[in-house]
N, C-alpha and C positions, 0 to 999 in steps of 0.2 A: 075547248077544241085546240088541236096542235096547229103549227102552220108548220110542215114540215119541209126540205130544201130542197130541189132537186139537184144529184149531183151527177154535170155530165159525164164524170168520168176522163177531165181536163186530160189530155195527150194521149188519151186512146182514141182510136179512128177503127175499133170495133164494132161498133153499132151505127158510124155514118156510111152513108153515101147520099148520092144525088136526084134520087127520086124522090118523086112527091106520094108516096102509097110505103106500108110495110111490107115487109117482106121477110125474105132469108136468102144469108147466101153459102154456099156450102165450104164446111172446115176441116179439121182433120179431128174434130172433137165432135158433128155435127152440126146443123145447122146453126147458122149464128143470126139475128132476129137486130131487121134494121128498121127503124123509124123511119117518117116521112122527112124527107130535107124542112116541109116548111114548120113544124114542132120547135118554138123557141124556146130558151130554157123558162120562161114567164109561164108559159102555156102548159109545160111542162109540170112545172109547180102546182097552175088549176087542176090538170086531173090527179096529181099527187093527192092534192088536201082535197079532194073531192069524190075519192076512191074509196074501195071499202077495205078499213082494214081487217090483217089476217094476224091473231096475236098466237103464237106456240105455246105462253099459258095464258089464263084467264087471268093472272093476279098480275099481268107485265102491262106498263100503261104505255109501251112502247111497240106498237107491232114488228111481226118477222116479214110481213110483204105485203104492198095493196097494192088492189087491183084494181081495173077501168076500164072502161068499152069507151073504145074513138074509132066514128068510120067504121064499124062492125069489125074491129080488131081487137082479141083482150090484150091490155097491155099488164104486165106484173113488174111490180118494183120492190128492191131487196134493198132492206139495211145496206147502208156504207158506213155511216158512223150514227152510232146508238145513241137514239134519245136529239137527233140533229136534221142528219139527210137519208133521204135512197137514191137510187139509181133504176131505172125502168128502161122496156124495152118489148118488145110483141112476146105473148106468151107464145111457147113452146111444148104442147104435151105429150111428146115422145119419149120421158122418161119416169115412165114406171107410176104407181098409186099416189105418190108424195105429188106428184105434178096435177092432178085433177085440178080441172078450175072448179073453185068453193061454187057448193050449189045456189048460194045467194047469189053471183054474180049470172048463173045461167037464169 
């Protein structure tokens, strides 16, 4: 089993604010999907290594994104560097087939 890292994404203030509940707040790209303030990065980590991962082929022992239910929210987290960390954040599925949450997580 991996222990993978969660990375917040140091000097962006994309996914923070100050509520304690997920959400979205609106962009020019779309919704942008915010965490609760109290999600520390330690906690962040348990649902990382805890999630289920999503691998783009069978033969890669690195997944493309896992996913996690906290609070009745899915959360998805994407590769930031291969084979190391991701980065998560409340899923989003208003865009298109590729976005479906995997049937294993419903």
């Amino acid at each position: 089993m991996h222990s993978w890292q969660y990375d917040p994404g140091e000097g962006k203030k994309k996914h923070a604010w100050n509520r304690d509940e997920a959400g979205f707040e609106p962009s020019s790209k779309g919704p942008v999907g915010k965490c609760p303030c109290s999600i520390t990065r330690e906690f962040a980590e348990t649902l990382l290594n805890n999630g289920l991962p999503m691998f783009a082929d069978d033969d890669l022992d690195v997944p493309e994104r896992i996913y996690n239910v906290y609070q009745g929210v899915v959360y998805e987290a994407r590769r930031t560097e291969y084979g190391k960390s991701f980065h998560g954040f409340p899923w989003r599925g208003d865009k298109g087939i590729s976005r479906r949450i995997p049937v294993r997580i419903i």
